[in-house]
N, C-alpha and C positions, 0 to 999 in steps of 0.2 A: 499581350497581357499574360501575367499568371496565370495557369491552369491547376485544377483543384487535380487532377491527375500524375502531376509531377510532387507533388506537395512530399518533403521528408523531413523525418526527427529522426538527430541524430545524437548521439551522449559521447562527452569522455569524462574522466574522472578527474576529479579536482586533489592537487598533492596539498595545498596551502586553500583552507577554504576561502572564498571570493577570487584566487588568484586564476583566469578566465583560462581552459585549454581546449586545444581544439579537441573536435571530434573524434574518435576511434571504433564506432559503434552504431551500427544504425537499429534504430527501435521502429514496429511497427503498429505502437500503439498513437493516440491522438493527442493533441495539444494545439491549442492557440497562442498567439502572440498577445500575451498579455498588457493588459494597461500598466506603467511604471510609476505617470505622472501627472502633477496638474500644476496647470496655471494658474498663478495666484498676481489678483490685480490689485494693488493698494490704492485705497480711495484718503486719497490727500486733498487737503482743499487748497483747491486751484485757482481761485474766484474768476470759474468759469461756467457754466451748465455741463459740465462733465467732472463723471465724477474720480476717474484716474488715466495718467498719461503715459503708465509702463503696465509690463506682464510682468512677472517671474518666475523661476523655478525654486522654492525651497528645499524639496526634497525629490527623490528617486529612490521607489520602493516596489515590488511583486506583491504584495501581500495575501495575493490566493493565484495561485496557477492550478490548472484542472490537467490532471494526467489519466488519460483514460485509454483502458485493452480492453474493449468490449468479446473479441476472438482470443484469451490470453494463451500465451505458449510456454512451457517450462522454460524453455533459453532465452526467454523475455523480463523476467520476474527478477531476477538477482539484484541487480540495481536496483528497484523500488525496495524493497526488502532493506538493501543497503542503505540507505536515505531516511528511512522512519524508524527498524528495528534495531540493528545491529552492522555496525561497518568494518573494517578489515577483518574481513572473515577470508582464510584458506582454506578453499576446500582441500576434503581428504578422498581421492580414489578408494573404492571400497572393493575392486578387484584390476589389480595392477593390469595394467593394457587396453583396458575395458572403456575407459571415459565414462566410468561411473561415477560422476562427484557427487561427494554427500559435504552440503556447503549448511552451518548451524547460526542460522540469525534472533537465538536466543536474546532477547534485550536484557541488560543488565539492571541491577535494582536497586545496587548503590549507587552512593557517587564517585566512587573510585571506576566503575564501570559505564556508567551511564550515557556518558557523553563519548560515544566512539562512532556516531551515525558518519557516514560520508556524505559530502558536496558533490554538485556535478555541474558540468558547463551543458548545454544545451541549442542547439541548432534548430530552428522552426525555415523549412523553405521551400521552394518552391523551381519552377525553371527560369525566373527573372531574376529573385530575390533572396534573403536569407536574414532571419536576425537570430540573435543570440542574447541568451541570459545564463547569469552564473550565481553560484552562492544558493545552488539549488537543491534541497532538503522538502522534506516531507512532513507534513504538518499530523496528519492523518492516514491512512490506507484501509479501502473498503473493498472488500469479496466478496460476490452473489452468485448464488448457484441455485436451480431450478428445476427440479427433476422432471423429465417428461418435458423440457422445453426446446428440445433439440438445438443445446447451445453450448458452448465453451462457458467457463468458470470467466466473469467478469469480474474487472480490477479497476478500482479509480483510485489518486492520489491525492489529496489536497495540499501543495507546495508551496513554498514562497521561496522569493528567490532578488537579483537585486537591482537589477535594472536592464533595458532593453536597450540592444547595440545593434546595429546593421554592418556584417562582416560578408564575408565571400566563403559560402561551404566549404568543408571539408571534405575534399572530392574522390574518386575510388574506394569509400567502402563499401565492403557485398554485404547484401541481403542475409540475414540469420538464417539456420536453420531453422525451423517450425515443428515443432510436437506440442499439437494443443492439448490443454488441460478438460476433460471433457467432464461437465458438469455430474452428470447422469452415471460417473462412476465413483462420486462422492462414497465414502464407507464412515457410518456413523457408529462411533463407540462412547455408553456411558458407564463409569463407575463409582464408586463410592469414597474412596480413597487414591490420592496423589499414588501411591504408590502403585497401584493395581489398574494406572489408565492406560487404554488402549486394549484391555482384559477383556469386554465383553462388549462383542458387537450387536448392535439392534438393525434388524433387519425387516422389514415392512411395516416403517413408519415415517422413515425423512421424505418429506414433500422438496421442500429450497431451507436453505438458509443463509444468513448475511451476518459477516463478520465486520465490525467498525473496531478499527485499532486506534487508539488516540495515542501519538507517539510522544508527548512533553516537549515536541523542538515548538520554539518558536524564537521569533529576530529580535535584534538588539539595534538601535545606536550610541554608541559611546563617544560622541563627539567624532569633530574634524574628520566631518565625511559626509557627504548629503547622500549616501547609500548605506543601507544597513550594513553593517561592517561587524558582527557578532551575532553568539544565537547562546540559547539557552535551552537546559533541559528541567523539566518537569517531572510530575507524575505522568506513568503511566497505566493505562484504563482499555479497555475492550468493553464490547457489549457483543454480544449476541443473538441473532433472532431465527424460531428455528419455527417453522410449519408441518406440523406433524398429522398424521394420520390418529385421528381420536381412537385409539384402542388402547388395550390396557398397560401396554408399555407407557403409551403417553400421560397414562393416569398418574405415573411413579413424578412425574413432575409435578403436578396438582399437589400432592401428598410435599413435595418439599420445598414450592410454594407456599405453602401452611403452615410450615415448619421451617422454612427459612434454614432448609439444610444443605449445603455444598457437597457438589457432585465433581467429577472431573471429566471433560466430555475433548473426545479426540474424533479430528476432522480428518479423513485420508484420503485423498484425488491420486490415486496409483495409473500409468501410464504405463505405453510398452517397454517392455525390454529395451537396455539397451548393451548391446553388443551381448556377451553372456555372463554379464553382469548383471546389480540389480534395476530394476523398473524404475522409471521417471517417478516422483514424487512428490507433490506437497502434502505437510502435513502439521496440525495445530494441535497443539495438547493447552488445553483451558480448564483453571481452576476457578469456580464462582456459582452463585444460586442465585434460584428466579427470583425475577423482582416483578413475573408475568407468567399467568400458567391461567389459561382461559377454556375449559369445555366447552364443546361445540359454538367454540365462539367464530369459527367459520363455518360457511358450505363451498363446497367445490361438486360439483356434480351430481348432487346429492348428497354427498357425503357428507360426513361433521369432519371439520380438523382442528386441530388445536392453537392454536399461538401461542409461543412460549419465547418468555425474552430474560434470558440471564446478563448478570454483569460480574465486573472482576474482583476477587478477592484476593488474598496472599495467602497462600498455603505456606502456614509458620513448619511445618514438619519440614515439606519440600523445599523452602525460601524460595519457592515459584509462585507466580501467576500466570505465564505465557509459554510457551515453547514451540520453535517455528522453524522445521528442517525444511529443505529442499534440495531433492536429489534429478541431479540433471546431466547431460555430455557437453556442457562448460566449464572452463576452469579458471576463467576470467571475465569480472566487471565488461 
């Protein structure tokens, strides 16, 4: 039988969306083998006591695939990034020799830019088995971080994708390297103006927070195909939620809570050095105001902490709402 031991996900990148390639990449976050399809019985009168005499298949569809890094690692993340925010992105080494890539999945805000997400084939297996699914995109991407939880920055996906194949792995690829993203060295910055984010850091007051990115992809069928064969772009939207330490920092949200005033808050998960170049990094710059700013609307050990839940706006000065670097020692998908 299968063993849950041998179990791998492995990715390559799709050049023609839906068109299925193999692997090049093993990931070591989670997924299951998603449901594709149902049978559909047609109830024809038969003038018998039954009520139909065939199955069939109408269609083949993913319509939620779960991708999940519960331990996420900087040389992990590129691909998901690529899939919901922004895709053919070339990183730029930011100290020649070094393997410092600084890779920019800014999502774009027209529509001349909007639609650049990348596809990916997908490998779910095990040491008996293997299936695969392609036409694989990202519907959503969500980040949680927990200070004081002795954990890595956790990543889910929400994907769809176009139907499930049973193939024979893609065999001899190694193991990533690993430099985890370590929750607890989160650095919280708020400011006032787009122009001046990342300006002023607040320090003893981020408890966790959770970033939900709603990316606008979602599928299409355009005929002469029982598999989704097309995908579309939407709006896109973020929310935020942040657990705060009730002191008087945290009051300045109360105040623009009330006031329905926009702030620009930057997220930074800095990591080691690499080579002597710059430090691993992710990093979120967000434009928007609370639409949640609650006093002592927790206790944590006594304490009071705050909840606070902002959502996305457009910053007409900046023609931003989002901005999302990641500096890591890869240089490819």
């Amino acid at each position: 039988m299968g063993e849950r031991a041998y179990k791998i996900l492995q990715y390559g990148v799709e050049t023609d969306h839906g068109s299925h390639v193999a692997a090049t990449k093993k990931w070591l976050g989670d997924a299951q083998v998603p449901k594709d399809r149902e049978a559909v019985r047609p109830v024809y009168n038969l003038g018998v006591r039954s009520r139909a005499s065939e199955n069939h298949i109408y269609q083949k569809q993913i319509s939620s695939l779960a991708l999940t890094l519960d331990d996420s690692y900087y040389q992990g993340i590129a691909w998901l990034l690529a899939m919901t925010l922004k895709g053919g992105v070339t990183p730029a080494e930011a100290h020649t020799g070094q393997g410092d890539y600084l890779w920019t999945f800014t999502p774009g805000l027209t529509s001349a830019t909007a639609d650049s997400m990348q596809s990916f084939t997908v490998e779910i297996g095990d040491n008996l088995q293997c299936y695969e699914v392609g036409y694989l995109m990202g519907r959503s991407i969500k980040f949680s971080a927990q200070m004081g939880a002795n954990q890595a920055l956790k990543i889910s996906v929400d994907a769809f994708a176009d139907e499930v194949t049973k193939v024979t792995a893609t065999e001899d690829l190694t193991l990533p390297t690993i430099t985890p993203i370590v929750a607890n060295n989160t650095k919280f910055y708020v400011d006032t103006t787009w122009d001046s984010k990342g300006g002023t850091l607040k320090s003893g007051i981020l408890r966790g927070w959770d970033l939900e990115i709603i990316s606008g992809l979602h599928q299409k069928f355009l005929g002469n195909s029982l598999v989704p064969n097309a995908h579309g772009v939407t709006y896109l939207d973020w929310k935020l939620a942040l657990t705060l330490e009730d002191n008087s920092a945290a009051a300045s949200f109360f105040t623009w809570f009330q006031a329905q005033t926009a702030c620009a808050i930057q997220l930074e998960i800095p990591g080691p050095q690499i080579g002597t170049g710059n430090t691993h990094k992710l990093l979120f710059d967000l434009w928007g105001a609370p639409s949640q700013a609650d006093p002592m609307g927790q206790e944590v050990d006594g304490n009071h902490v705050m909840p606070v839940t902002l959502d996305s706006l457009y910053e007409t000065t900046g023609a931003a709402t989002l901005v999302c670097t990641l500096t890591t020692d890869v240089a490819t998908l």
